[in-house]
C-alpha positions in Angstrom: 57.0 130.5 112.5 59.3 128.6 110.4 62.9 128.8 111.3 66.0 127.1 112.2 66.6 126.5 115.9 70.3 128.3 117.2 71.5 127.0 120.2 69.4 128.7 123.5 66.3 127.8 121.8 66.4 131.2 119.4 65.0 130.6 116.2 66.0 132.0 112.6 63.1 133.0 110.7 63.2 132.2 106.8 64.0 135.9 106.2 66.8 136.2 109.0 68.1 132.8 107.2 68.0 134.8 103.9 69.4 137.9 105.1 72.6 135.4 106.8 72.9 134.2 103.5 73.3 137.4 101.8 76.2 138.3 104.5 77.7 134.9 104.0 78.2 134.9 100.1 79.5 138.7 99.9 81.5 139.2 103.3 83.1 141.3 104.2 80.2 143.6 103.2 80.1 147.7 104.0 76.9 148.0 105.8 75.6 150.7 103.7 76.0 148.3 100.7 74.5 145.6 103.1 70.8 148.1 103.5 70.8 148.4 99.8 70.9 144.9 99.0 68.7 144.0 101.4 66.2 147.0 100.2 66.4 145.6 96.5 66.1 141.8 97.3 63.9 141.9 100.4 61.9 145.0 100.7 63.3 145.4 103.3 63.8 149.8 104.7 67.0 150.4 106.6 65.9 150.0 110.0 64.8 146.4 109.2 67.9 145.9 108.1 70.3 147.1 111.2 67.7 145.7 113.8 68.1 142.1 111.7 72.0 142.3 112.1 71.9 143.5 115.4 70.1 140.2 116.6 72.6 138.4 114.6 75.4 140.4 116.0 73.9 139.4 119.4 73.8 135.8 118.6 77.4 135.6 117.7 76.5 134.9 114.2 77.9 138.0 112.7 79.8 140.9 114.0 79.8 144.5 112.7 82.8 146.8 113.4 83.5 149.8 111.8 80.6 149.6 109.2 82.2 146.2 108.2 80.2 143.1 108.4 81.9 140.1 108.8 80.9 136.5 109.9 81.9 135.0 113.0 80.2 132.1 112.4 80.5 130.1 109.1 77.9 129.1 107.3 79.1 125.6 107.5 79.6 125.9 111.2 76.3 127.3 111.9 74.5 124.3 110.1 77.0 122.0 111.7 76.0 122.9 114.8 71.9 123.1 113.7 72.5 119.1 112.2 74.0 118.4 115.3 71.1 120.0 117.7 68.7 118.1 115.0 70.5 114.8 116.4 70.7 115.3 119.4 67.3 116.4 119.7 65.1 114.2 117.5 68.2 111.1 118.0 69.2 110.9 121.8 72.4 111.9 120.1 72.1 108.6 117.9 74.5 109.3 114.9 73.4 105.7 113.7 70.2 106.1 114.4 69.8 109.3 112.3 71.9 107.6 109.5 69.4 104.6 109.2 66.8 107.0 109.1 68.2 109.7 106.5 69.1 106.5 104.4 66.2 104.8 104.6 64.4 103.2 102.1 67.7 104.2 99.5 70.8 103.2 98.6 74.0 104.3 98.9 76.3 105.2 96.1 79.7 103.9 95.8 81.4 107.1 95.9 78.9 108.2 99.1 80.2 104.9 101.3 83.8 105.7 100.6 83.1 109.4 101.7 81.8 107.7 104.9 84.1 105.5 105.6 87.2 108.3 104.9 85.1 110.1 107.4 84.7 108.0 109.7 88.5 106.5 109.8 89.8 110.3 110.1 87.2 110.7 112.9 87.4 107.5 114.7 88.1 108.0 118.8 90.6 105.6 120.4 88.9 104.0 123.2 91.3 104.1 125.6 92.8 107.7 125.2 89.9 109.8 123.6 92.2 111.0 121.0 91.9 110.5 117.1 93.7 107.3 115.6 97.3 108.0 114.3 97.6 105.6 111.7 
């Protein structure tokens, strides 16, 4: 099945990814309004629907109170922390290692090494402390 691994090994299926999606760019989102999107876009009946958020709910992706579906998750956070797993997985951890491999073979723009390097100053761990610089 394809999918994107969620921490604990649980993987999304392209449709759960789909369905996340939908929540992410409308939320908040009545769950009533949530069934009939679903219905129109996926094919998916009603029960599909609730048994889809429910294991979403479960995964601490989403949350449902009151009819009202709301992230708990962000979409960025949950691919942060998918990218990350990716790393640490297929990388020992290897943030270098994964760079030289994602850049291989290409160049960087100008505009894409100053990113990097912004990034990497406003991320940078002082040895000694483990905190952020303070520049």
């Amino acid at each position: 099945m394809k999918g994107t691994e969620l921490m604990g090994g649980y993987k999304l299926a392209d449709g759960e990814k789909k369905f996340a999606e939908i929540i992410w760019e409308r939320e908040p989102i009545p769950s009533p309004e949530l069934v009939k999107i679903c219905e129109k876009e996926m094919n998916w009946k009603k029960s599909t629907t609730y048994t889809v958020l429910k294991k979403l709910c479960d995964k601490g992706i989403f949350q449902n109170e009151n009819a009202l579906v709301r992230a708990k998750m962000s979409r960025e956070e949950f691919y942060g922390a998918q990218s990350r797993a990716y790393v640490e997985h297929v990388f020992a951890g290897s943030l270098p290692r994964f760079l030289t491999a994602f850049c291989s073979g290409r160049k960087l723009t100008l505009q894409e090494a100053e990113e990097m390097r912004r990034f990497i100053d406003e991320n940078l761990k002082e040895e000694e402390t483990g905190e952020g610089r303070h520049d």
